[in-house]
C-alpha positions in Angstrom: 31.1 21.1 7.0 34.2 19.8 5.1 33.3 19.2 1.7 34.9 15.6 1.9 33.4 14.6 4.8 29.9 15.3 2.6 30.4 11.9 0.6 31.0 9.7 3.4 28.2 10.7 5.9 25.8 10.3 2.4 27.3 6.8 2.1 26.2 6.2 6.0 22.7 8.2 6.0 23.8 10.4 8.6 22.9 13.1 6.5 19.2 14.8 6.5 19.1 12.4 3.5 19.1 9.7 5.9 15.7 9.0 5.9 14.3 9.4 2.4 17.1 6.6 1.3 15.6 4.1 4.6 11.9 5.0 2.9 13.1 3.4 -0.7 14.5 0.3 1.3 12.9 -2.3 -0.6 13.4 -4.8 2.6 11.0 -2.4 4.8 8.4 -3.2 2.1 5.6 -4.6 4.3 4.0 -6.2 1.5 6.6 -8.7 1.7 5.1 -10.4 4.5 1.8 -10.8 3.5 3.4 -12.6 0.0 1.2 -15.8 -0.1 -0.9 -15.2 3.3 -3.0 -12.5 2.1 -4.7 -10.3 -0.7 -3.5 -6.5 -0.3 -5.4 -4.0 -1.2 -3.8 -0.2 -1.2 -5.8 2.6 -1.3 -3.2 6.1 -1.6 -5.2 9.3 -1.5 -3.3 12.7 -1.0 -6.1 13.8 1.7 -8.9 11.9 3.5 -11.2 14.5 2.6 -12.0 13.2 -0.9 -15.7 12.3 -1.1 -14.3 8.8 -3.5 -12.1 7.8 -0.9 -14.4 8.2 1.9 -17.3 6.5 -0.2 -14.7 3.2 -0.6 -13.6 3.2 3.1 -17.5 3.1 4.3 -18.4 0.2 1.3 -15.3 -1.7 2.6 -16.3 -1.2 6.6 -19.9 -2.2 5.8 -18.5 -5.3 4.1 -15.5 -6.5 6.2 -17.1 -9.7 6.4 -16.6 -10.1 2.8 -13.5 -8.2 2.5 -11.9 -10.8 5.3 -13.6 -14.0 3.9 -11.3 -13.4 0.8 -8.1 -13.1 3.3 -8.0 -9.2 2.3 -5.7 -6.9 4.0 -6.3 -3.3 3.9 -3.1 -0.6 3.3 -4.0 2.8 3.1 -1.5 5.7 2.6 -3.2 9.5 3.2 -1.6 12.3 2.5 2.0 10.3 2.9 0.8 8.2 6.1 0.9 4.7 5.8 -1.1 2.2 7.6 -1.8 -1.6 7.2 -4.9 -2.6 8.7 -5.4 0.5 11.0 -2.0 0.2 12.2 -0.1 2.5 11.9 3.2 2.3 9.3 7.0 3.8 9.8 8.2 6.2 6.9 10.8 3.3 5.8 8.0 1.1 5.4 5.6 3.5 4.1 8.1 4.6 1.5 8.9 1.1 0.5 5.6 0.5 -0.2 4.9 3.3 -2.3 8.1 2.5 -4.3 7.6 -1.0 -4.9 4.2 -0.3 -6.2 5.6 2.9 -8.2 2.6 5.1 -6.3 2.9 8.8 -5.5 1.6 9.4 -1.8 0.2 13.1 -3.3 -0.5 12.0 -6.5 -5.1 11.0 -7.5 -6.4 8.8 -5.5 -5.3 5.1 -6.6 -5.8 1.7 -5.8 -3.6 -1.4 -6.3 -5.0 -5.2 -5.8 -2.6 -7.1 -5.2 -3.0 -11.4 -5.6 -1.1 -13.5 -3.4 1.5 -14.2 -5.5 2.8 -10.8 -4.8 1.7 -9.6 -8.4 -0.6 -6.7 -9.4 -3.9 -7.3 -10.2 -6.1 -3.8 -10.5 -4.6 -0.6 -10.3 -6.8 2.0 -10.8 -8.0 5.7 -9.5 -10.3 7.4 -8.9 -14.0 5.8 -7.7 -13.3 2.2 -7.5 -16.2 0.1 -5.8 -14.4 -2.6 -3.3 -17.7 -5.1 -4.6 -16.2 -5.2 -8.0 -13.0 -6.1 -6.3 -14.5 -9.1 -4.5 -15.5 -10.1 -7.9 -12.0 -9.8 -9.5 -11.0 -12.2 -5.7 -13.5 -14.6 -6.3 -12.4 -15.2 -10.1 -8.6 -15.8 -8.9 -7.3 -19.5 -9.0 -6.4 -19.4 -5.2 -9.8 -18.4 -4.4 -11.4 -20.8 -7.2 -9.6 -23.7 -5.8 -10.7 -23.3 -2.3 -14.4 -22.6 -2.4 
């Protein structure tokens, strides 16, 4: 390849680049979307195998009343895989939402709370149990206001 063609298929992502800049896009962030409707929460675990991140995922399934009565939305990210709600996400989007929340797909096990407002709440890894986040829901002003 000519070497001064190099800067000008960089510029256009036509490069094998190409992708990792769409996955930084900060427009693909789906979070941006649920701004105001709903409470994120984000669980990133580099494999579904860990024995924390399974325990979380059963709590949260044997609660999903609870976790939908608080207008929760579930984003889980495994082993670079994103998904909102069981759906699944594209790399851009995926990628944007790991940026904006400055997470590393194969980095511990972490979850992020995120409040309406678009703002972080809890981030924390390792063993978190979803009931405490309820808690941390129910003591929000949005949530105060309308019970």
């Amino acid at each position: 390849m000519k070497h001064w063609l190099i800067p000008a298929l960089l510029a256009a992502g036509l490069t094998d680049g190409g992708a990792q800049a769409g996955e930084s896009n900060p427009a693909a962030n789906p979070l941006l979307a649920d701004k105001w409707q709903s409470r994120p929460l984000v669980m990133v675990t580099p494999s579904t195998d860990n024995s924390d991140y399974e325990r979380m995922r059963g709590i949260i399934e044997t609660q999903r009343g609870a976790f939908n009565d608080r207008e929760m939305v579930l984003y889980t990210v495994e082993n670079g895989d994103g998904m909102k709600e069981g759906q699944p996400l594209t790399a851009a989007e995926t990628g944007a939402l790991l940026s904006s929340l400055d997470l590393n797909a194969h980095g511990p096990l972490t979850t992020v709370l995120i409040g309406k407002d678009g703002g972080k709440k809890v981030q924390q890894e390792g063993f978190v149990d979803p009931r405490q986040l309820f808690d941390t829901v129910d003591n929000m002003p949005m949530r105060r206001a309308r019970q």
